[in-house]
Every structure is written in C-alpha cells, then in structure tokens.
C-alpha positions in Angstrom: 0.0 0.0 0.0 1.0 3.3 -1.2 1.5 6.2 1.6 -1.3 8.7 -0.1 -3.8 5.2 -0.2 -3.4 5.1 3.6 -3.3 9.1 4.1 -6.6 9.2 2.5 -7.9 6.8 5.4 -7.3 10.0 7.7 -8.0 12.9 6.1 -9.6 15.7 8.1 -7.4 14.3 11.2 -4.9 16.3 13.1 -1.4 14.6 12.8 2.5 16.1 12.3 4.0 15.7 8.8 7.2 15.8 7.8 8.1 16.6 4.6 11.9 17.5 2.6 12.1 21.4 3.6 10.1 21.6 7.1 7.7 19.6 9.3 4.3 20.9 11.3 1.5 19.5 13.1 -1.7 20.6 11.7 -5.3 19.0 10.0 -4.5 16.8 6.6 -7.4 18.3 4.4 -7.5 16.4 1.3 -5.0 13.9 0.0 -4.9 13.1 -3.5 -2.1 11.6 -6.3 -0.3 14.1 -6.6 -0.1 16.5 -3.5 -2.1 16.5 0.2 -3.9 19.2 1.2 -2.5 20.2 5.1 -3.4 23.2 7.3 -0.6 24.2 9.1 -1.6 24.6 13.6 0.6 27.5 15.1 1.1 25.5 18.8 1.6 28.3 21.0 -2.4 29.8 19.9 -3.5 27.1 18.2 -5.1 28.7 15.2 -4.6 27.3 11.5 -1.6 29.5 10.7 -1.4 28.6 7.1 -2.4 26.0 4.5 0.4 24.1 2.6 0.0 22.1 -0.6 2.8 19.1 -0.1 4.0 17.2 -3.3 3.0 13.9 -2.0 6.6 11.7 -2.9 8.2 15.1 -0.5 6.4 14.0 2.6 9.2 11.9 4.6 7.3 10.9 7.9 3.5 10.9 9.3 2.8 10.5 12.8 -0.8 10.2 13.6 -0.6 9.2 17.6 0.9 9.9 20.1 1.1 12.4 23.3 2.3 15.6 21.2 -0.6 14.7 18.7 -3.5 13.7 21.3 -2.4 17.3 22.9 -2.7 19.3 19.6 -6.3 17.4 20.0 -6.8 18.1 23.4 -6.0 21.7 23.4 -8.4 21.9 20.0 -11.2 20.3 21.1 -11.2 22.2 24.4 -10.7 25.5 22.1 -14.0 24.8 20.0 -15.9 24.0 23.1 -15.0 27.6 24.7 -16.4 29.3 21.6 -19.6 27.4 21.1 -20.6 28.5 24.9 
C-alpha cells in the first residue's frame, strides 16, 4: 500500500507531517495523487496558521498518535468548546 492510499484513510485528522524542507503539526485536508492538502496549527495559539499544498513523494514521515498529537487534539477540542458557549 502506497502512503497517499493510507493518508486518505485520515484525512480531516490532526497529525504532524514531515516533509523534505520543514515539518508541522496541523489538520490533513484532502489527500490526492499528486499532492495532500495540510493546514498548518501554530502551537503556542493554536489557530490554522497557514495552508500548505505538499507534493505527495516530498512527505518523509506521518505521525498520527501519540502524546504531542493527542495534545494538539486536546487543546483543539477544548478551544472549540469555549467558543460554542
């Protein structure tokens, strides 16, 4: 199985990627053929900072658990809560 076959398993999930130039934790968005669709989470606020359009054979490693990850979730999840009140 392909990498981008098992990306698309998870899209619309938070995870870190690390591609060739850089590496973020953020929200995949759409992951096609060519390129994945990934918006960028700026840790310290943790608003999308930016959305970046990764050449999919770039992207080097994709963590999808683990305690950073589950506290990028946390700290989400707790966010949109506060604002629907």
């Amino acid at each position: 199985m392909r990498l981008i076959e098992k990306l698309k398993e998870f899209e619309n999930q938070y995870m870190f990627i690390k591609w060739a130039t850089g590496g973020e934790y953020g929200k995949l968005v759409f992951a096609g053929e060519d390129f994945i669709e990934f918006n960028i989470i700026n840790v310290d606020t943790m608003e999308y900072s930016e959305t970046v359009l990764i050449h999919a054979p770039l992207i080097l490693e994709v963590a999808i658990g683990g305690a950073d990850v589950q506290r990028i979730i946390a700290e989400v999840s707790s966010k949109i809560s506060i604002e629907g009140n």
